[in-house]
C-alpha positions in Angstrom: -20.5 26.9 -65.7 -19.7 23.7 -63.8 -21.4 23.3 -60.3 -19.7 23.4 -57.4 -18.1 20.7 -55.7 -20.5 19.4 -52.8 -19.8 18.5 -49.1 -17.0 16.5 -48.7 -14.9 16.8 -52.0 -11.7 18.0 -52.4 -11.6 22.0 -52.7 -12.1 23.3 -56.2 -13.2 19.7 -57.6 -16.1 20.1 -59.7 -19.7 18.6 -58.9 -20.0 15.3 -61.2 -22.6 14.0 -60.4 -21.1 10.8 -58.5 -21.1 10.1 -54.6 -18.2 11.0 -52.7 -16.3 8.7 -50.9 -17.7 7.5 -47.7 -16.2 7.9 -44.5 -17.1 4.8 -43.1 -14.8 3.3 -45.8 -12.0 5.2 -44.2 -12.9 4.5 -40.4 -13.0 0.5 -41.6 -10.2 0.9 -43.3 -8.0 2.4 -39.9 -9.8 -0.1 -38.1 -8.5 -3.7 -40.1 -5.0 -1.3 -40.0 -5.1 -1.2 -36.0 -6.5 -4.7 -35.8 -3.5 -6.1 -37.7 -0.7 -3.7 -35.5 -2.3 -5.4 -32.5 -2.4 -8.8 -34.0 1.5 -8.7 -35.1 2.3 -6.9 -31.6 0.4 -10.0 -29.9 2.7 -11.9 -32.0 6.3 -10.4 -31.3 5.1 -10.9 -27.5 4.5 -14.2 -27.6 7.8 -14.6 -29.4 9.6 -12.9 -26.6 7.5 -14.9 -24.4 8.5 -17.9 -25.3 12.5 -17.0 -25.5 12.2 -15.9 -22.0 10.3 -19.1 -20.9 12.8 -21.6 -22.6 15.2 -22.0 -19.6 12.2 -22.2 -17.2 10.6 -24.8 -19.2 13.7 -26.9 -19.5 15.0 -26.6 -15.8 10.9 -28.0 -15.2 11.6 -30.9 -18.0 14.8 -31.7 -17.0 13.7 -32.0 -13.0 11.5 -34.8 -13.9 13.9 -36.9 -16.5 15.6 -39.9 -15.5 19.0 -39.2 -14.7 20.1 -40.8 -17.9 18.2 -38.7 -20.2 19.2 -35.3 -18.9 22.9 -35.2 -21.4 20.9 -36.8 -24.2 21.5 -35.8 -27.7 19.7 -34.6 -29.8 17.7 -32.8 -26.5 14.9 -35.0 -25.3 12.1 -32.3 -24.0 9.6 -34.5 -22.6 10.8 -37.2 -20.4 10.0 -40.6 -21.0 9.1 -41.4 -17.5 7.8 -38.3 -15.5 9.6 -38.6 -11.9 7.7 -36.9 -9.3 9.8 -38.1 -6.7 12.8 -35.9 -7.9 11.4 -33.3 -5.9 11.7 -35.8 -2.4 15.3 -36.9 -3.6 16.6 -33.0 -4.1 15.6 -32.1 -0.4 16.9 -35.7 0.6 19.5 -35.6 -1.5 22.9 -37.2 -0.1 26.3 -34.7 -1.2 29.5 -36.4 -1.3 31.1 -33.1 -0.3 28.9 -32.5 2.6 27.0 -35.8 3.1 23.4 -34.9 4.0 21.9 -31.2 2.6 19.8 -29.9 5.0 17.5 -28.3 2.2 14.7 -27.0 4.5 16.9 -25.5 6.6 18.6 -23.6 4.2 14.8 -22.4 3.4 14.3 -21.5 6.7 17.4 -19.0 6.8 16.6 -17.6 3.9 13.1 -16.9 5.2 14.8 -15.5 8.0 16.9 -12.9 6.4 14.2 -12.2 3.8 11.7 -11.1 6.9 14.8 -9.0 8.7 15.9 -7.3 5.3 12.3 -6.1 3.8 11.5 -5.3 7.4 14.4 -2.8 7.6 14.3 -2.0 4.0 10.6 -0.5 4.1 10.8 1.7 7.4 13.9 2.7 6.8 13.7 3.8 3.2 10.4 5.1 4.0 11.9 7.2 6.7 14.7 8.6 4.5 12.5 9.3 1.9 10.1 11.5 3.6 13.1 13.2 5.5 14.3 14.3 1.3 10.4 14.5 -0.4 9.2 16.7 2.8 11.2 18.1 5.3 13.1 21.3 4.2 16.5 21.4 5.3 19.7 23.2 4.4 22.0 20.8 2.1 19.2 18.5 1.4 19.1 18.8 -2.2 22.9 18.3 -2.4 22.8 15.1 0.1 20.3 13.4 -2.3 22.1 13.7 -5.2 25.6 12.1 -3.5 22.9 9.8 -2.2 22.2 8.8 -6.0 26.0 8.9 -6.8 26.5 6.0 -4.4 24.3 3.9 -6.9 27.1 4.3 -9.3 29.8 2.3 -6.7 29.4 -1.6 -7.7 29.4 -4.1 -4.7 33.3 -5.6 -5.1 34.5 -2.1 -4.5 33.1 -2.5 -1.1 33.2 -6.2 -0.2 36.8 -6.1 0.9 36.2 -3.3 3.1 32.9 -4.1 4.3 33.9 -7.9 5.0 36.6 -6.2 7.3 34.4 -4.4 9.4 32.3 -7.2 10.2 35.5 -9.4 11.0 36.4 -6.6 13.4 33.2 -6.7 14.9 32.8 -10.6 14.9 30.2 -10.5 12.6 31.3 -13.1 10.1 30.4 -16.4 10.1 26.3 -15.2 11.1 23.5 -13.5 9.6 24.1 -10.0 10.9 26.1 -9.0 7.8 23.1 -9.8 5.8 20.4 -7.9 7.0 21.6 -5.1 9.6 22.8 -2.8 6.1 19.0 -3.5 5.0 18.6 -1.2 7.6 20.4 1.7 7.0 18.8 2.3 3.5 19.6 1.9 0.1 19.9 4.6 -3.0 17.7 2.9 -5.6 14.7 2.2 -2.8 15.3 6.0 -1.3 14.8 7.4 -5.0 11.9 5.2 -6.0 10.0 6.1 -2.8 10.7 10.3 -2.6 9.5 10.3 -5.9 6.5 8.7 -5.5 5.9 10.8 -2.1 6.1 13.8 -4.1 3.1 13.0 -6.4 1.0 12.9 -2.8 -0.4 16.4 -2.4 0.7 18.9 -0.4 -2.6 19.8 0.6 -3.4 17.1 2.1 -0.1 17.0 4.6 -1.0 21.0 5.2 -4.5 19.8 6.5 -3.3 17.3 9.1 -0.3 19.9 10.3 -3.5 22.5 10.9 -5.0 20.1 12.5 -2.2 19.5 15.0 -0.7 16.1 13.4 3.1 16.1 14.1 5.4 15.3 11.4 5.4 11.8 12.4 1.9 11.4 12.6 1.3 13.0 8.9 4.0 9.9 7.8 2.2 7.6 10.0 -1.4 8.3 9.1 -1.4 10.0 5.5 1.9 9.8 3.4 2.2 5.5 4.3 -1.3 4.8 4.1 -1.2 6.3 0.1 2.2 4.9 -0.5 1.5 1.1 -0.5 1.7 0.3 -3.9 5.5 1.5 -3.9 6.1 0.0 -0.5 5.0 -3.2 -1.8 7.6 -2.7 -5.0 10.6 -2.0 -2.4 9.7 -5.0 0.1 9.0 -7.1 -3.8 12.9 -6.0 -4.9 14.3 -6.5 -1.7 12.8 -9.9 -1.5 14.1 -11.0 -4.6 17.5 -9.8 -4.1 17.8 -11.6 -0.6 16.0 -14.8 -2.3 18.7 -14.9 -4.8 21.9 -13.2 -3.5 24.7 -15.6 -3.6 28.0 -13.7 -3.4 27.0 -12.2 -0.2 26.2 -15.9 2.0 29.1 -16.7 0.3 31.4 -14.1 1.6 30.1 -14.0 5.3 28.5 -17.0 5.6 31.0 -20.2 7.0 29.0 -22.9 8.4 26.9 -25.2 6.6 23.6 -24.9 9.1 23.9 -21.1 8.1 23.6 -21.8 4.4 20.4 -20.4 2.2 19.3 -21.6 -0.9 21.4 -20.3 -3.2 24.3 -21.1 -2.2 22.7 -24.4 -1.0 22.2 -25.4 -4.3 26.2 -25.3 -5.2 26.1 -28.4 -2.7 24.7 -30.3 -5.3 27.5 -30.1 -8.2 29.9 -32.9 -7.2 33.7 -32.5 -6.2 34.7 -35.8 -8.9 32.1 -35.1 -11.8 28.7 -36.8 -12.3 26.7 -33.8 -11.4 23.2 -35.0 -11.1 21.4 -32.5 -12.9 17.9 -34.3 -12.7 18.1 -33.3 -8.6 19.9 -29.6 -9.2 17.4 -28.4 -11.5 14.6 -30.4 -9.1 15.7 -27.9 -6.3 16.3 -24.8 -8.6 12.8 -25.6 -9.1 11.4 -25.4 -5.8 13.8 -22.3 -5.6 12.1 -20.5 -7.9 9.1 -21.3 -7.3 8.3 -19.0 -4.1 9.1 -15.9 -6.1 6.6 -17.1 -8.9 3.8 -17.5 -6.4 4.9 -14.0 -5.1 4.8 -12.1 -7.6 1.6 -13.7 -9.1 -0.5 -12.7 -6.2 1.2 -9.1 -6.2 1.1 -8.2 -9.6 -1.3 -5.8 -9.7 0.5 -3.8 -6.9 3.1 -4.3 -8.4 2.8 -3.1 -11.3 0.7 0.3 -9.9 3.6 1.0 -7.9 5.8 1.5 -10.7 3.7 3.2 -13.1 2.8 5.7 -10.4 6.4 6.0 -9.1 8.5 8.9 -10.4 5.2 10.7 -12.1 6.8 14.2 -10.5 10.3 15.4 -10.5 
């Protein structure tokens, strides 16, 4: 009568005599498997790296080419005199639409309306989206999801209208049109900051009410206080989109010392041809670069902020 099978083989396989097979083999075996899934994941994100980086990396090679080399064919990556002084030239630089292009200044305004527009973005959004994550009122439920349906309206089915309000008010031609609808709130922002208010608990806003904290005091001292890492995302979107918005300076915007940067740097393609692309991609460049250095220092907010946003429903 044949023994039975020991510890470890299969059920109803007879004992033979020889070692079953280790588990170790099996752990070593999942381990070179999960080593290589990592290795070629490293690898399609380096890829996808790279592809992203390719216009970055040639807007930075061609801002430091010679002006000759910058139509060369075949593509010439790395200039054969590396001119620094591009960077001068571009805020210097002499427009044969415009003459002189006050580049700082435009730098300045856009400063100006990025400072106004998170401003109002952050307490305003932050107001609204206590009023629907914590206040119970009738309708509210109802309001926020119209609230949400405005997402769905793109900005040209509002520009005609909207540019004829602020012509009725005298608004166009200045900065008001800008930054006062920062103000007022904005869907996307509303949504992303109610749901992250209602992963803060209850308890804790219960507390401070028995305690005798008014409403405004428990968003004053608890709910903002927890919320910074999605604060910081709203004030880092809002940012961005006044740091790069170019239809709306162009719409309101009429006098050349009220430019900003992006639609500064449409000064630089000439009316007759001979676009010097050496000095446009020179001041893309220092365009781009605040947002770089902004987002490098708040990445780690940033990115808490959105993994902790929309956690509850």
């Amino acid at each position: 009568m044949p023994r039975q099978g020991r510890r470890g083989d299969p059920p109803g396989r007879p004992y033979t005599g020889e070692p079953a097979a280790s588990g170790r083999q099996g752990v070593a075996e999942l381990t070179v498997k999960g080593r290589a899934s990592r290795a070629l994941v490293y690898c399609l994100l380096i890829i996808g790296s790279a592809v992203f980086l390719f216009p970055l990396l040639w807007m930075i090679s061609t801002s430091l080419k010679p002006i000759e080399e910058t139509m060369r064919l075949p593509p010439q990556w790395i200039p054969s005199t590396f001119r620094w002084d591009n960077y001068w030239r571009a805020i210097t630089y002499q427009s044969d639409k415009l003459g002189y292009i006050p580049f700082l200044r435009y730098g300045m305004n856009t400063v100006y309306l990025a400072i106004l527009g998170v401003t109002g973005t952050v307490i305003a959004n932050a107001f609204i989206a206590y009023g629907f994550a914590r206040i119970r009122w009738p309708g509210r439920d109802a309001f926020f999801a119209v609230t949400l349906a405005t997402m769905m309206i793109p900005f040209p089915v509002l520009m005609v209208a909207m540019f004829s309000i602020f012509k009725h008010v005298g608004w166009i031609g200045s900065f008001r049109p800008l930054w006062v609808p920062a103000w007022f709130g904005s869907a996307f922002n509303i949504f992303l900051l109610r749901q992250f208010f209602l992963t803060i608990p209850q308890e804790l806003c219960d507390a401070a009410r028995i305690d005798g904290c008014s409403e405004f005091g428990i968003f004053r001292h608890v709910v903002l206080p927890l919320s910074k890492p999605a604060l910081a995302v709203v004030a880092l979107f809002h940012f961005m989109y006044v740091w790069n918005d170019f239809l709306g300076p162009l719409i309101y915007l009429t006098h050349q010392e009220t430019f900003t940067l992006s639609l500064g740097l449409q000064v630089y393609q000439s009316q007759h041809g001979g676009t010097p692309w050496n000095m446009l991609m020179a001041a893309a460049t220092i365009v781009v670069l605040p947002i770089i250095i902004v987002f490098f220092f708040t990445q780690r907010t940033f990115i808490q902020g959105i993994q902790l946003t929309g956690l509850k429903g």
